[in-house]
N, C-alpha and C positions, 0 to 999 in steps of 0.2 A: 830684273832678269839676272838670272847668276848661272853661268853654265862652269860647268867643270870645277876648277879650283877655284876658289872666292875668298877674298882676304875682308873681314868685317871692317866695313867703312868708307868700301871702295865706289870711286863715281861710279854711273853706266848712262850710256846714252845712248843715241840713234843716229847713224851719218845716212842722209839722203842723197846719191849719186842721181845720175840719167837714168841708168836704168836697173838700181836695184835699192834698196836701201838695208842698213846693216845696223843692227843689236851689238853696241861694244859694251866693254868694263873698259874699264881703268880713267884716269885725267882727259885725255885728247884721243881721238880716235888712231886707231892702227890699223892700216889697210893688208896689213901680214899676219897681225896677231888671230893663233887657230881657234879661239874661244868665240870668233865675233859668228853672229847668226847672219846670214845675206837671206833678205829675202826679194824678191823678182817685182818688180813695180809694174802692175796693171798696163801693158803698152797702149789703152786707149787713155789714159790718164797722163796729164803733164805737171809736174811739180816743180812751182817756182820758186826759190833758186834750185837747181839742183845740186848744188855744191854745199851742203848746207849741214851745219854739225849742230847739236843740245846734249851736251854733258849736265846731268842730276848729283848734287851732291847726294849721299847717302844718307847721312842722318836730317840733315835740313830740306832736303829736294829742292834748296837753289839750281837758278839750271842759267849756263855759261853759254852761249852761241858763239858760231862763228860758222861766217865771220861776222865779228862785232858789230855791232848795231842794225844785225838784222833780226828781226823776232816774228814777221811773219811767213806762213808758206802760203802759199797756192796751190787749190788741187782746180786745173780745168779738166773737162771729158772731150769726148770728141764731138758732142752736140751743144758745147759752149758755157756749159752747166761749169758754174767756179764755186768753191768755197773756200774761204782765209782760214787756218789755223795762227794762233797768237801764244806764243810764249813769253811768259814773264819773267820778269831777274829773279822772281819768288818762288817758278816750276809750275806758275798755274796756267793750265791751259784752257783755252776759250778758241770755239769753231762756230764759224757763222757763213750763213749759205748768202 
């Protein structure tokens, strides 16, 4: 994802909050920077952690979490239904219900 101005090379990831989650550029996320996408997280859905960052390298798609030595999420519903997402130090991801 590349909104606006894009410098070739540059990270981009996804911070997952409570209750939205957001499309950045750059190293580390920026909760001020105007390029980042918010988009609104399903209120019958809970994602666990919700504090939860994956920066993508550009040209390798290594992908950096934080915080540290977390790699997976949690999506439950409201009717108990959970599935794991799993990031790798290599960017690949794997979802299992």
């Amino acid at each position: 994802v590349c909104l606006g101005v894009c410098s070739a090379g540059m990270p981009h990831g996804v911070h997952i909050g409570s209750t939205e989650y957001v499309i950045f550029q750059g190293p580390v996320y920026d909760p001020s920077d105007p390029l980042n996408e918010t988009i609104q997280i399903n209120p019958l859905v809970q994602i666990t952690p919700s504090n939860f960052s994956v920066v993508f390298s550009e040209l390798s798609g290594d992908a950096t979490v934080s915080p540290a030595g977390t790699s997976n999420l949690t999506l439950t519903d409201n009717s108990g239904h959970s599935s794991v997402i799993t990031i790798s130090d290599f960017g690949q991801i794997t979802w299992t219900n």
